[in-house]
VOBA-1610 file (N, C-alpha, C; in pm, whole numbers, padded with zeros to 5 digits, always signed):
BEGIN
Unk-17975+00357+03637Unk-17867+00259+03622Unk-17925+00118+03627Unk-17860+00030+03548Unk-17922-00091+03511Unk-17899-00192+03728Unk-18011-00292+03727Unk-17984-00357+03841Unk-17890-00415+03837Unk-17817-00429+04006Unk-17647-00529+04018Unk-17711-00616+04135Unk-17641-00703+04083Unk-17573-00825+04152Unk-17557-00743+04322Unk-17579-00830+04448Unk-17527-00854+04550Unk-17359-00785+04566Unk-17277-00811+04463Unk-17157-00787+04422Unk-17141-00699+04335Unk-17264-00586+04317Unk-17224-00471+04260Unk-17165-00497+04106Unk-17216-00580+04049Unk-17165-00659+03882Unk-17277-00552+03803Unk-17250-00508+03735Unk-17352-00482+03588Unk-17358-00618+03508Unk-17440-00680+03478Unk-17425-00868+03393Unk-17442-00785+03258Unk-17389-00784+03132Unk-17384-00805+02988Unk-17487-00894+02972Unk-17532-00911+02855Unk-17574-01023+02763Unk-17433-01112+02698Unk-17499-01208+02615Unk-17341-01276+02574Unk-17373-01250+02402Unk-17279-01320+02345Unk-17298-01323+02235Unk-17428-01338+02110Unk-17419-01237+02003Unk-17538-01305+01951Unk-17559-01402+01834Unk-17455-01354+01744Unk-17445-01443+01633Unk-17451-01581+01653Unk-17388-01634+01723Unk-17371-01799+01746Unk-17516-01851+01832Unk-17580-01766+01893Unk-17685-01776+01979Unk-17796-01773+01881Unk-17822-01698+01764Unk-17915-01687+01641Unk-17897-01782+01624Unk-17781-01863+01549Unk-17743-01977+01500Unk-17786-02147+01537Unk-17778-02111+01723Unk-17744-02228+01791Unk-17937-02238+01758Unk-18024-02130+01798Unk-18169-02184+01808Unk-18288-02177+01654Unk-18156-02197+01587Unk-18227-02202+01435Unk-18265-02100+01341Unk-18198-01955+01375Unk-18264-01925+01312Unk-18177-01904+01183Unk-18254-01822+01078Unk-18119-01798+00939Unk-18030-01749+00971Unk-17947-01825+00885Unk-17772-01744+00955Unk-17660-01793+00843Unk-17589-01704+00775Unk-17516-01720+00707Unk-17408-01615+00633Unk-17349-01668+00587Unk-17248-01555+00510Unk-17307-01450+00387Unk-17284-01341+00367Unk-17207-01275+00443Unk-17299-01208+00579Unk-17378-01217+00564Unk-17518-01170+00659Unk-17470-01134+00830Unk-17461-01234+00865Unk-17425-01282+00989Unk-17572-01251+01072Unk-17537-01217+01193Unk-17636-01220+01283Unk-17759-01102+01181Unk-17699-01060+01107Unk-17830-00915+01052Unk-17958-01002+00984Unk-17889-01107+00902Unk-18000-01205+00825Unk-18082-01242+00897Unk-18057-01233+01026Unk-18206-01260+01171Unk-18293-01119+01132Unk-18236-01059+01149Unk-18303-00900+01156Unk-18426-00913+00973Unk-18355-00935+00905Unk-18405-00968+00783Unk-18553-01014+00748Unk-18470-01146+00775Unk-18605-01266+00761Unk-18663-01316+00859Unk-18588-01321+00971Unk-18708-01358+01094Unk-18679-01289+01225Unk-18743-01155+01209Unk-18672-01081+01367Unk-18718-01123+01496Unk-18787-01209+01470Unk-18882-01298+01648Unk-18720-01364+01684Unk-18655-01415+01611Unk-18587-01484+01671Unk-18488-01372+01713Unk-18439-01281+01689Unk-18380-01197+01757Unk-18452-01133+01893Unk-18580-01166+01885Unk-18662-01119+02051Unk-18620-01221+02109Unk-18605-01367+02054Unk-18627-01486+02120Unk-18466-01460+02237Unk-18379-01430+02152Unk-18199-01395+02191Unk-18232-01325+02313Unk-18272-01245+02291Unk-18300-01090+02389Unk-18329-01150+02507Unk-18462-01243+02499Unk-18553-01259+02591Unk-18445-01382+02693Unk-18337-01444+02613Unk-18305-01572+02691Unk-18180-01506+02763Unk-18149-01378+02733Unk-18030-01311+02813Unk-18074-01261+02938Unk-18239-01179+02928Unk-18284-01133+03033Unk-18343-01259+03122Unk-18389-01345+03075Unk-18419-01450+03158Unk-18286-01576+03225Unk-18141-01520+03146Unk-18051-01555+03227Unk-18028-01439+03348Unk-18056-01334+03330Unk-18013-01271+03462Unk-17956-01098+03393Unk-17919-01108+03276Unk-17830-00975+03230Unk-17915-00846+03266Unk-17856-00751+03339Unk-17874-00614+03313Unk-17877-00548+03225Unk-17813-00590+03092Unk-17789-00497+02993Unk-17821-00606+02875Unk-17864-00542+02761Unk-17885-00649+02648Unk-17871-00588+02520Unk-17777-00576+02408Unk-17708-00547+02342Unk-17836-00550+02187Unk-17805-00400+02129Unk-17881-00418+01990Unk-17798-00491+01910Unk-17869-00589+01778Unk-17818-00678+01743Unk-17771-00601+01578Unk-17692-00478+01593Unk-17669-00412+01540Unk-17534-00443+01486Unk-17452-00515+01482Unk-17280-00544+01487Unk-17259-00567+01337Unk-17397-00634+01304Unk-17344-00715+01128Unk-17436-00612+01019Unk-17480-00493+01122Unk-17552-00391+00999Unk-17490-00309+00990Unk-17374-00358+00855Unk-17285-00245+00782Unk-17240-00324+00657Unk-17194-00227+00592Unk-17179-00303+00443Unk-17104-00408+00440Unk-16980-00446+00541Unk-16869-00531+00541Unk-16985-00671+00530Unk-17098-00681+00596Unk-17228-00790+00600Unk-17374-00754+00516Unk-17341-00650+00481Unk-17456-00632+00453Unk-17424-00584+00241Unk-17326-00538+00244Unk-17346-00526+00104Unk-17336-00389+00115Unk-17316-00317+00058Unk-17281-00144+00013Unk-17436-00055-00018Unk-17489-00124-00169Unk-17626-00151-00153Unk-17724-00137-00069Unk-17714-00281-00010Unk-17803-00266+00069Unk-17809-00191+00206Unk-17737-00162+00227Unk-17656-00099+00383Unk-17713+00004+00323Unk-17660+00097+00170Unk-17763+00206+00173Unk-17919+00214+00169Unk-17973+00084+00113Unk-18104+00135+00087Unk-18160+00083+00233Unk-18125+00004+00282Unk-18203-00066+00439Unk-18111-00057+00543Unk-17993+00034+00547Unk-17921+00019+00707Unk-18011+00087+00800Unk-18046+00199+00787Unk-18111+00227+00872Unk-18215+00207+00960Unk-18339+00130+00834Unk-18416+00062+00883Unk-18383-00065+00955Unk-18311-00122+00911Unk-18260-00283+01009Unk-18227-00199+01181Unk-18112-00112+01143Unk-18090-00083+01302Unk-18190-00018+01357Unk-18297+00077+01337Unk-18425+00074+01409Unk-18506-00047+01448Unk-18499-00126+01353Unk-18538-00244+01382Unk-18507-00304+01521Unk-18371-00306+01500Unk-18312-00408+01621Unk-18301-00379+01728Unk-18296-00134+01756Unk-18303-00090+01849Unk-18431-00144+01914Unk-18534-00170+01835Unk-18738-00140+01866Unk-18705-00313+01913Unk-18632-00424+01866Unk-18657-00542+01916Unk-18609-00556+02078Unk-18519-00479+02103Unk-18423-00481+02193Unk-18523-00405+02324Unk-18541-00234+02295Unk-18611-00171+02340Unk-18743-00271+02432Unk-18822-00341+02328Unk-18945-00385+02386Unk-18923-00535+02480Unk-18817-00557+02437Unk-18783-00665+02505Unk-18729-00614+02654Unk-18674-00515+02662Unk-18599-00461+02772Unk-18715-00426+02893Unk-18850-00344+02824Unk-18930-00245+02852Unk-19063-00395+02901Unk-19035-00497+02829Unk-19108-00584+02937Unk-19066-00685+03034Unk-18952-00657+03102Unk-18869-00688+03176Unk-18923-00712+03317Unk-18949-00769+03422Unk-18984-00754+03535Unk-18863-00685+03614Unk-18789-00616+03585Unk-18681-00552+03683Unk-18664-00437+03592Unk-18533-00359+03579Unk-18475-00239+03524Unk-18388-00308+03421Unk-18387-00337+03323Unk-18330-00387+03250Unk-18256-00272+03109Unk-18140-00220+03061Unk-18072-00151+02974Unk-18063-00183+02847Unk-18052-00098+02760Unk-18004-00151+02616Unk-17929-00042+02593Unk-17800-00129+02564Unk-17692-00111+02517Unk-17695-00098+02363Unk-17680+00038+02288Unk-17680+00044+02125Unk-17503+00017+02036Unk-17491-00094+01962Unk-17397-00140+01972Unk-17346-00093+01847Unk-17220-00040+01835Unk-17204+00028+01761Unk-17075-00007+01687Unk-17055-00094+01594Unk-16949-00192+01549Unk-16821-00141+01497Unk-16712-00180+01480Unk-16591-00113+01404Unk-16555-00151+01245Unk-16658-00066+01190Unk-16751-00074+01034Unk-16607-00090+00942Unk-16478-00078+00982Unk-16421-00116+00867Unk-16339-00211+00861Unk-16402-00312+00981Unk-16307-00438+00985Unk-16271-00467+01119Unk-16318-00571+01180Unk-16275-00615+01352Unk-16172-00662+01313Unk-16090-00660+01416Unk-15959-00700+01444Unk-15875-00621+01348Unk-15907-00521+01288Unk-15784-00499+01150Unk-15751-00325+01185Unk-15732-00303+01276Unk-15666-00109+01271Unk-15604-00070+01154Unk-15550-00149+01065Unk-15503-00089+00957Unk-15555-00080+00873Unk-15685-00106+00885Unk-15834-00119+00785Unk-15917+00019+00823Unk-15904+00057+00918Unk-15951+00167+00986Unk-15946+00304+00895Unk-16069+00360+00838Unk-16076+00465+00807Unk-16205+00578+00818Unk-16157+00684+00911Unk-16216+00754+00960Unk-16343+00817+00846Unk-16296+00871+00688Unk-16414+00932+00660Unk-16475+00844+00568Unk-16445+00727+00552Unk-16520+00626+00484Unk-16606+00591+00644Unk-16565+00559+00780Unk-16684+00493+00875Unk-16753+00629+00931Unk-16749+00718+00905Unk-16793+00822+01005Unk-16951+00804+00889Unk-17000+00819+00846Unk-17158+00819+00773Unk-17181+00702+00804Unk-17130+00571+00779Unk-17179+00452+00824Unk-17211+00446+00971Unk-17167+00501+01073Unk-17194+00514+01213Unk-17286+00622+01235Unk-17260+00751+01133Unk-17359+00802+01160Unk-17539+00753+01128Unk-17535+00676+01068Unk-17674+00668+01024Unk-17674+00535+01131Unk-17612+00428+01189Unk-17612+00389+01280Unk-17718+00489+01408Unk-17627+00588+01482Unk-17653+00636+01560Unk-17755+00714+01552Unk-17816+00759+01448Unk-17955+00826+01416Unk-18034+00717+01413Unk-18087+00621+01416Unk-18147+00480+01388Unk-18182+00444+01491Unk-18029+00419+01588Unk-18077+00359+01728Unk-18130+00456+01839Unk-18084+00554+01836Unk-18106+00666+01947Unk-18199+00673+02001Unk-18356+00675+01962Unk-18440+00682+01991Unk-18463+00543+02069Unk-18401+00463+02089Unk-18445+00283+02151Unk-18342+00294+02274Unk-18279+00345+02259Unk-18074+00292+02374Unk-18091+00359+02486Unk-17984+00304+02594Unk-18013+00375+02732Unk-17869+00413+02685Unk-17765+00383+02618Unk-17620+00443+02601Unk-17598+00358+02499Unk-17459+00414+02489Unk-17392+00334+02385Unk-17282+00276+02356Unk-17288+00113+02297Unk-17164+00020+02333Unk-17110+00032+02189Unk-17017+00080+02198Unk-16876+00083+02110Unk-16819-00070+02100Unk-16788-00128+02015Unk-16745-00284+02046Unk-16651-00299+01994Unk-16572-00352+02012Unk-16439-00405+01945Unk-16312-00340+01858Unk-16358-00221+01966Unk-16287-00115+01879Unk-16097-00136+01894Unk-16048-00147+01784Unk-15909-00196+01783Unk-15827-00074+01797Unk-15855+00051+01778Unk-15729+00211+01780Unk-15805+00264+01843Unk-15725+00331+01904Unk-15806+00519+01966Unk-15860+00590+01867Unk-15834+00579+01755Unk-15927+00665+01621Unk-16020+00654+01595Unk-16085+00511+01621Unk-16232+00499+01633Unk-16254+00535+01775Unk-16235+00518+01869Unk-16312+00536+01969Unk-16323+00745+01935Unk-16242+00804+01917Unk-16293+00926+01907Unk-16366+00966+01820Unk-16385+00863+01719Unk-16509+00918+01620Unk-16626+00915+01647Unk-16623+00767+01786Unk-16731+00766+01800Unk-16776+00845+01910Unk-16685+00904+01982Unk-16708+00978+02113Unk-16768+01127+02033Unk-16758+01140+01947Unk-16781+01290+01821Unk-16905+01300+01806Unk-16918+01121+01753Unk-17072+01080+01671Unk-17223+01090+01792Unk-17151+01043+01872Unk-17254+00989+01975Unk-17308+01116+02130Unk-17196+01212+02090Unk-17197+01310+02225Unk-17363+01406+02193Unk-17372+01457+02038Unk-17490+01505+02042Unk-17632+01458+02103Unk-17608+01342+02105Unk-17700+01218+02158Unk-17753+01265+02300Unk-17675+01263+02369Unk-17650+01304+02496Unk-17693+01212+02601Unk-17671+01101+02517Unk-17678+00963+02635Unk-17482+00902+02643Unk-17502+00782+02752Unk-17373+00768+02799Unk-17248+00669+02715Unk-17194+00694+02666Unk-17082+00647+02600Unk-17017+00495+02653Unk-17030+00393+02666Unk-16951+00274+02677Unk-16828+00270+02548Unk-16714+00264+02627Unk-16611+00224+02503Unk-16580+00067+02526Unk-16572+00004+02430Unk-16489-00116+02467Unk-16422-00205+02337Unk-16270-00204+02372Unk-16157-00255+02310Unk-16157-00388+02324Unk-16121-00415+02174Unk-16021-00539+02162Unk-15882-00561+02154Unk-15804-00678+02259Unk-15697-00684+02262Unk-15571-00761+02169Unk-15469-00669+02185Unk-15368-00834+02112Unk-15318-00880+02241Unk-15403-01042+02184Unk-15427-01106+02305Unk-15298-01287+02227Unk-15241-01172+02152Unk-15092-01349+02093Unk-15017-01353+02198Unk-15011-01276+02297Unk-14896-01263+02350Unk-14947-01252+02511Unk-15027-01335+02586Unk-15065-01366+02713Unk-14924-01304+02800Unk-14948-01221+02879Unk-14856-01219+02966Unk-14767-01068+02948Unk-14782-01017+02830Unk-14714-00892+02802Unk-14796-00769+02824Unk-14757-00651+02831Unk-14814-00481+02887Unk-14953-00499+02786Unk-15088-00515+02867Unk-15225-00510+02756Unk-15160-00405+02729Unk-15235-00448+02583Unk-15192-00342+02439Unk-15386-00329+02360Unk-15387-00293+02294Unk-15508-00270+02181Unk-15438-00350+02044Unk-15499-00419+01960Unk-15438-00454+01831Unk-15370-00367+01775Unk-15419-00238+01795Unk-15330-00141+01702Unk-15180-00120+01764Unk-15131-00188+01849Unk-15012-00148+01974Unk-15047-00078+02040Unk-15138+00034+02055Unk-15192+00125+02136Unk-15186+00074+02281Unk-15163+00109+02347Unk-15133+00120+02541Unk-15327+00120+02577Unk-15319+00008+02679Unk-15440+00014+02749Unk-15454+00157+02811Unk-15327+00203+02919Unk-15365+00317+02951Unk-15391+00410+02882Unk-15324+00437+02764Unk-15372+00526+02656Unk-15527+00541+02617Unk-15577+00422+02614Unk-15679+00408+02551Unk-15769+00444+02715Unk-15753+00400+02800Unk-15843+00463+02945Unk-15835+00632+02967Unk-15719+00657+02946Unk-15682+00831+02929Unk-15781+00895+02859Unk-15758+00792+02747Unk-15854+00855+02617Unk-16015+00876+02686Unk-16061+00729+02713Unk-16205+00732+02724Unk-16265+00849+02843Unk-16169+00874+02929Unk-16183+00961+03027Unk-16178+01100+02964Unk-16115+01163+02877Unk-16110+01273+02853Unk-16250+01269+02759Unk-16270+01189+02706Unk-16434+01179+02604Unk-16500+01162+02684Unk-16534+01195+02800Unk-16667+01163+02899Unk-16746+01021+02872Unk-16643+00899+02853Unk-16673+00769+02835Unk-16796+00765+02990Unk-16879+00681+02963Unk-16941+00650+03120Unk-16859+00525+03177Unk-16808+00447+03112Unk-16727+00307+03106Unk-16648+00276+03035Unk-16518+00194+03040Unk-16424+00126+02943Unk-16456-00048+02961Unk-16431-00096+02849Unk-16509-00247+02848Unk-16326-00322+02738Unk-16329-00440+02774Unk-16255-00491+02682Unk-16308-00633+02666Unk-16354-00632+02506Unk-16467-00713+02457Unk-16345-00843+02343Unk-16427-00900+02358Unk-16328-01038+02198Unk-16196-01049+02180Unk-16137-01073+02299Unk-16044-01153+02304Unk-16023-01266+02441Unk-15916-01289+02426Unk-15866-01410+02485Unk-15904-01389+02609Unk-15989-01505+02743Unk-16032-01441+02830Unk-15883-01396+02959Unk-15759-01517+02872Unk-15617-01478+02954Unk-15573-01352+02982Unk-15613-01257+02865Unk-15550-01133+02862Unk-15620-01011+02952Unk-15725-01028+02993Unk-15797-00958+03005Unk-15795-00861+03158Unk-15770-00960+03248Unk-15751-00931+03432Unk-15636-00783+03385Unk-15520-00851+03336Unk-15422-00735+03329Unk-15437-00589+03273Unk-15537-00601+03156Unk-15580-00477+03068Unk-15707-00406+03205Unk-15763-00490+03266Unk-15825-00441+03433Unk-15765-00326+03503Unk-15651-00384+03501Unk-15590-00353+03660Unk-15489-00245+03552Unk-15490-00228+03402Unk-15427-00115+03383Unk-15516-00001+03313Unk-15614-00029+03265Unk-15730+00086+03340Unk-15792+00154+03423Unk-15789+00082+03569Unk-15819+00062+03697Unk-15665+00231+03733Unk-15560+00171+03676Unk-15449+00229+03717Unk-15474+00390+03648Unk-15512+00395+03517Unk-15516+00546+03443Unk-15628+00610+03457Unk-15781+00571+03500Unk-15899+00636+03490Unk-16012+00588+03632Unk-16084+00685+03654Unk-16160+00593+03776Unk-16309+00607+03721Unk-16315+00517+03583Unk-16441+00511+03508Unk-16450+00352+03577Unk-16586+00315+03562Unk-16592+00157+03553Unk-16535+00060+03453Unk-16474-00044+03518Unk-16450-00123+03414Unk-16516-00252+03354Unk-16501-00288+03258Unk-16597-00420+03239Unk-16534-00473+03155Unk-16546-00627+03127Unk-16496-00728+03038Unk-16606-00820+02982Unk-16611-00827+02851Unk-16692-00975+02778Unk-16595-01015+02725Unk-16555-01165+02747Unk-16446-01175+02610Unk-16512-01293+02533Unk-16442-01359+02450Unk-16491-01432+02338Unk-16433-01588+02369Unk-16465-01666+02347Unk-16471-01822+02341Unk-16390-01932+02236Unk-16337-01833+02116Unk-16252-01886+01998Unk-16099-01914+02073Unk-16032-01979+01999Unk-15875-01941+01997Unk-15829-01831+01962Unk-15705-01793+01971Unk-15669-01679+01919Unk-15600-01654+01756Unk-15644-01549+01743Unk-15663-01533+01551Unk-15560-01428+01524Unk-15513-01486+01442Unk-15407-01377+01351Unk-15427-01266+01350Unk-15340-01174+01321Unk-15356-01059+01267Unk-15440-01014+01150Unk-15404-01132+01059Unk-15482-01043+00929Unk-15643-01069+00909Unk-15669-01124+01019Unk-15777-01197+01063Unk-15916-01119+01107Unk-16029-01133+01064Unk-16159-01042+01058Unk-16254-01101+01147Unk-16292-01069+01196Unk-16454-01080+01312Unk-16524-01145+01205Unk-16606-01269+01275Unk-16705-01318+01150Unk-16664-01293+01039Unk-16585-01395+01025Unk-16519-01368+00871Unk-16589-01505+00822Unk-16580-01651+00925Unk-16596-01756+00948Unk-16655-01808+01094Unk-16729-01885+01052Unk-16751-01946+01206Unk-16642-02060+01287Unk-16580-01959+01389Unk-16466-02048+01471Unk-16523-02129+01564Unk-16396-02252+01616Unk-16428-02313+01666Unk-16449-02278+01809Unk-16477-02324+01922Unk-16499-02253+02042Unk-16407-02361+02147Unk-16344-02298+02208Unk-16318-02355+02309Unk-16330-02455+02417Unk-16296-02554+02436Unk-16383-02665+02529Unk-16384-02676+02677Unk-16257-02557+02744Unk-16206-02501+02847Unk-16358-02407+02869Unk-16400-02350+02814Unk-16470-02249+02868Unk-16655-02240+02858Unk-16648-02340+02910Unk-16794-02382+02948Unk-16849-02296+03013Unk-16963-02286+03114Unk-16961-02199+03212Unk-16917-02142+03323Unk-16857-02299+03334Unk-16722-02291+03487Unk-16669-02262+03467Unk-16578-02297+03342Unk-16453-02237+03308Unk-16482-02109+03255Unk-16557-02017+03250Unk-16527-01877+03177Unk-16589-01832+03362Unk-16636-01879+03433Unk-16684-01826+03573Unk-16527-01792+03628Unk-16464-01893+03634Unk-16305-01919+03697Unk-16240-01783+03653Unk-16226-01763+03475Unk-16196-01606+03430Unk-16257-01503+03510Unk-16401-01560+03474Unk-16443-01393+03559Unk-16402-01317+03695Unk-16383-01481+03794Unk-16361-01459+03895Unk-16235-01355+03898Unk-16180-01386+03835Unk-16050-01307+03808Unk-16037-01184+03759Unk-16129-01085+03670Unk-16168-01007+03624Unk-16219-00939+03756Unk-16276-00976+03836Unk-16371-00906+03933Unk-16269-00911+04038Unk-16198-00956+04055Unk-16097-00935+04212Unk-15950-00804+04171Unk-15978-00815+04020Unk-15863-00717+03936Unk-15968-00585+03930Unk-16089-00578+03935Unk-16115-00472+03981Unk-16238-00452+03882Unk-16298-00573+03775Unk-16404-00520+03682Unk-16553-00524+03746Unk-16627-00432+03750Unk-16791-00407+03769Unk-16864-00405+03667Unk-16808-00463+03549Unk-16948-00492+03437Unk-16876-00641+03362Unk-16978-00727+03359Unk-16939-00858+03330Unk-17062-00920+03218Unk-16987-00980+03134Unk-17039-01022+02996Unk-17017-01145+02951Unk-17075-01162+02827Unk-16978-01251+02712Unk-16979-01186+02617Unk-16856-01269+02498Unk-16877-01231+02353Unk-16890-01304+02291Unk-16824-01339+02171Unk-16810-01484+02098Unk-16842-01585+02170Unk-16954-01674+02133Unk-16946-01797+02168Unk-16992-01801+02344Unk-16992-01732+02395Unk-17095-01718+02520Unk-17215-01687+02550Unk-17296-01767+02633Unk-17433-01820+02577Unk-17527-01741+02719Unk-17639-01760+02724Unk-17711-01767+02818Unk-17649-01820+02932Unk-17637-01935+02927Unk-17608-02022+03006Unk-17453-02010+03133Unk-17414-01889+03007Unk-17281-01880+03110Unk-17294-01726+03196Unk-17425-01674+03132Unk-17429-01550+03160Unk-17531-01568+03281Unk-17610-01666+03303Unk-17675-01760+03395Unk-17542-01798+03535Unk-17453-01860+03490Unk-17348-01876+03581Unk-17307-01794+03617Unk-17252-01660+03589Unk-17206-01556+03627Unk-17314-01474+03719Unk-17438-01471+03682Unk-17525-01409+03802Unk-17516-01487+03966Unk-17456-01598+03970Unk-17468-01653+04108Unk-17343-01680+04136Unk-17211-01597+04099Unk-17085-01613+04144Unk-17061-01467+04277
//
């Protein structure tokens, strides 16, 4: 198990795309964070290396933008595989020269569109994940499911990934328009539903990743309520986005509330509602993942 905090925290890494971006390296549409993987993969060690030297336990393959939605149809067939070995082997060696116990998390994206469940289709993403999960396997200590918007992906991937026979992280994105109402999943789906779920798939963890950091304490404490898996939260740094609205579709603006103090103040709140794995997503840097190790 990856090292904790004094306070029993698992620390995430934070975001990577904007973190490629912020220290120069190539970065652009439709590519996203993969065009690191591409043309200059040092700078994806460079990412790695500034998460573990903020403090993170866990550090995420930079696997999210290797699928055709970024990568092209094409090319996703002739080089997906190789990129995500790639990024597992960048991640891996970065982890493996760690002065502590350090994890990698194999990240495993929702290939037919973030934020969109109604984009969601099972036998068009099931080969795209599968060649995912043959790629990374050999690099991962488990595996992070990200932003998964329905219970339909999370069971494809609980399908894809069980032969593996490493540990399953699920983690949802919320509809987070509506601060203050029963956490839901974008798809309307019930938080508890979705904790039920991860529990009956021998999830090792439930995570709720890229959204609003408002919404998040409550989707806690109603996981906390249906499953006695760990819980964890990264959320994201944007405003909140429409419905018809795609993950890296565009680069959003970030928040000016949520510096490091201000996303510490969230966390604090996350962790008294009951979460033991703590992150960022969007737009959260080192620096806040730095702050969060000394809360």
């Amino acid at each position: 198990m990856p090292q904790t905090t004094p306070l029993s925290v698992t620390l995430l890494d934070g975001g990577t795309g904007r973190e490629l971006k912020r220290i120069g390296a190539p970065f652009q549409q439709p590519e996203w964070s993969a065009l690191a993987l591409i043309e200059a993969p040092e700078f994806v060690t460079r990412v790695h290396q500034s998460y573990v030297d903020a403090g993170a336990d866990v550090i995420t393959t930079n696997t999210y933008a290797v699928v055709p939605f970024h990568l092209g149809e094409e090319r996703f067939a002739a080089r997906g595989a190789e990129l995500a070995a790639l990024a597992g082997s960048l991640a891996r060696d970065v982890a493996d020269g760690a002065p502590r116990r350090v994890a990698v998390g194999g990240s495993l994206p929702p290939v037919c569109g973030s934020y969109r469940p109604d984009l969601v289709d099972i036998t068009r993403a099931r080969p795209i994940l599968t060649v995912l999960v043959t790629a990374l396997a050999p690099y991962v200590d488990h595996w992070l499911a990200e932003t998964l918007s329905s219970l339909s992906e999370a069971e494809l991937v609980g399908e894809l990934t069980a032969p593996t026979g490493k540990p399953l992280w699920l983690s949802f994105t919320l509809d987070d328009t509506h601060p203050g109402a029963v956490a839901r999943l974008r798809s309307g789906e019930s938080v508890t539903d979705a904790a039920q779920l991860a529990q009956r798939l021998g999830a090792a963890a439930i995570l709720f990743n890229c959204s609003q950091p408002e919404v998040m304490a409550d989707a806690v404490r109603a996981a906390r309520a249906a499953c006695d898996l760990p819980v964890g939260v990264y959320a994201n740094a944007f405003p909140p986005q429409p419905e018809e609205a795609e993950a890296n579709a565009v680069l959003l603006d970030i928040r000016a509330d949520l510096d490091p103090a201000g996303y510490g103040h969230f966390a604090r709140g996350w962790r008294a509602a009951g979460a033991t794995i703590l992150g960022g997503c969007c737009g959260i840097g080192p620096e806040h993942i730095a702050a969060l190790r000394v809360k």
